[in-house]
C-alpha positions in Angstrom: 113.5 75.8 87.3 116.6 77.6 86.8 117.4 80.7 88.7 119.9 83.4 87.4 123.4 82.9 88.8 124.6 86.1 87.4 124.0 89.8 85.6 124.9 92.6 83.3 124.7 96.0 85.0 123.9 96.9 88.8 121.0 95.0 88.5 121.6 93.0 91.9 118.0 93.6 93.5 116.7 92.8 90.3 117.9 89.2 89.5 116.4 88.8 93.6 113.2 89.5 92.5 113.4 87.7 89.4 114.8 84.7 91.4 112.3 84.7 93.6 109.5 84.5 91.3 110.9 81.8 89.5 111.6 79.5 92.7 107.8 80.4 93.5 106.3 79.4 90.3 106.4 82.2 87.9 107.6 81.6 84.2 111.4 83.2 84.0 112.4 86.1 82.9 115.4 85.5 80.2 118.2 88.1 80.7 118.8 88.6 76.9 114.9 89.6 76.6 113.0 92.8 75.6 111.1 92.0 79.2 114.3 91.8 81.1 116.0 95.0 79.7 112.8 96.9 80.0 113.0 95.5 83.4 116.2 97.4 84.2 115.1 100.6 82.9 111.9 100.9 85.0 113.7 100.1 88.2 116.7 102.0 87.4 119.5 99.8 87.5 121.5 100.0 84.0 123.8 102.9 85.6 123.3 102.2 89.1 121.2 100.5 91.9 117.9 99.5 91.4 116.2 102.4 93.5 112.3 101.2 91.9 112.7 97.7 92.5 109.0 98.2 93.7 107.9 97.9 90.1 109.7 94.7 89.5 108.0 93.3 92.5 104.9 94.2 91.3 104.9 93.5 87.6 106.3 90.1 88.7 103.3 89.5 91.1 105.2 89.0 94.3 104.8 90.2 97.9 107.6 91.2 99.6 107.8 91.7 103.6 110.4 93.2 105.7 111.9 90.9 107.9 111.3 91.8 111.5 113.7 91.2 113.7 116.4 91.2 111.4 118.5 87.9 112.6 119.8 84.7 111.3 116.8 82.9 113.1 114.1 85.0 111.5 115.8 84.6 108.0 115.9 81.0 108.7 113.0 80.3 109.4 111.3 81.9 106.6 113.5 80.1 104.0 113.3 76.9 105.8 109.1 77.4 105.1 109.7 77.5 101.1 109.9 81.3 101.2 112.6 82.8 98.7 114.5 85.5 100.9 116.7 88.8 99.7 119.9 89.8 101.5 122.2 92.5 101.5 125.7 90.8 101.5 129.1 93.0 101.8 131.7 91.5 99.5 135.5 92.6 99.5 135.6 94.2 96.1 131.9 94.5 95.4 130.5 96.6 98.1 127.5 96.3 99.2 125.2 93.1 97.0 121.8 91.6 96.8 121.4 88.0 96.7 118.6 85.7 96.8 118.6 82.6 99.8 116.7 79.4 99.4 116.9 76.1 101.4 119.7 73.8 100.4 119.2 70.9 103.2 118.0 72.2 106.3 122.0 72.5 107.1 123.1 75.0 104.8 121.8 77.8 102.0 121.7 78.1 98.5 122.9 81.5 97.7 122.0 82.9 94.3 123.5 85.7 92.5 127.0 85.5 94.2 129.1 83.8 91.3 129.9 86.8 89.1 131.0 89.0 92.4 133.8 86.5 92.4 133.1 84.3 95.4 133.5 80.8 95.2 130.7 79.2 96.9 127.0 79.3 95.8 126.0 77.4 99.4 126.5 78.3 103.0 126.7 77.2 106.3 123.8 79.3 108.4 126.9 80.4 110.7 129.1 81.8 107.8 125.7 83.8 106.2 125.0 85.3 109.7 129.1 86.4 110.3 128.7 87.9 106.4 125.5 90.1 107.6 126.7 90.7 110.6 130.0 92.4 108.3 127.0 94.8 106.9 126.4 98.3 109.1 123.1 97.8 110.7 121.7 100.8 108.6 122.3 98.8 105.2 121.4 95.7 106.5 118.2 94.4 104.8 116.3 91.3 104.2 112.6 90.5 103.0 110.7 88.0 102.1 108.2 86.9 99.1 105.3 85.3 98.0 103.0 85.2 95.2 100.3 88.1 95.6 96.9 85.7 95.3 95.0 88.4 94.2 97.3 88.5 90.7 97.1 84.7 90.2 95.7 83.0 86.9 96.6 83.1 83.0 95.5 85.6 80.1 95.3 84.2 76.1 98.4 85.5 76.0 99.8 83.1 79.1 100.6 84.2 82.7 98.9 87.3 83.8 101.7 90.3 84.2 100.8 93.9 85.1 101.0 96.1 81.9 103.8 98.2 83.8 106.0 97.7 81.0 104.1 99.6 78.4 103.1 102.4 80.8 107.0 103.4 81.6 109.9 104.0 79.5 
């Protein structure tokens, strides 16, 4: 399974949502595909941030949950139980970014989509991810979780089932 580690436009809730299918099963999506770029278009983010990310999440097959109450605890325990969380980080000079957080060791978290934003680590203490949310303001602060929608599961001839929402926008 490899999960994207970087991206081309504003596309940071995007690669999220693509991460997390990947890390729960689903075949990747390549970033130099037709799929990907249409991708970007439907949710909006070539020119800016990806305000329809709800189509993503559902041409992808995914669930995704508001975290409720929005703490390090809560987020921890969800991605210590296999789910794939999404983030809203502040970086110095990228403003406000959406990464994806899986379970590294019980001890720290793997942090996806960071690398390109210029910081250094791609793993972090629980501690240091809880003082970097904590930089957000509470009304930007988000963080959800996902899972595979079961009632989208199985394969077609032409391999894993994916809602025609591609060929219906754009």
């Amino acid at each position: 399974m490899k999960l994207l580690d970087t991206q081309k436009y504003a596309e940071c809730q995007l690669v999220a949502v693509i991460n997390a299918a990947t890390y729960l099963g689903e075949p990747a999506v390549d970033p130099e595909s037709d799929e990907y770029e249409r991708l970007v278009d439907l949710v909006g983010a070539r020119h800016g941030s990806a305000i329809s990310i709800r189509w993503a999440v559902q041409h992808l097959r995914l669930i995704r949950k508001d975290i409720e109450p929005l703490d390090g605890a809560a987020i921890r325990g969800h991605v210590a139980s296999g789910r794939p969380v999404q983030v809203t980080m502040e970086h110095p000079t990228a403003g406000f970014h959406a990464v994806l957080l899986t379970d590294d060791n019980g001890r720290s978290v793997r942090v996806w989509n960071m690398r390109r934003k210029g910081f250094a680590k791609d793993r972090l203490s629980w501690g240091r991810l809880v003082e970097m949310m904590a930089a957000v303001p509470a009304h930007n602060r988000h963080a959800y979780w996902y899972e595979l929608d079961p009632l989208k599961t199985g394969k077609s001839e032409k391999g894993f089932y994916r809602p025609s929402l591609l060929s219906q926008k754009g």
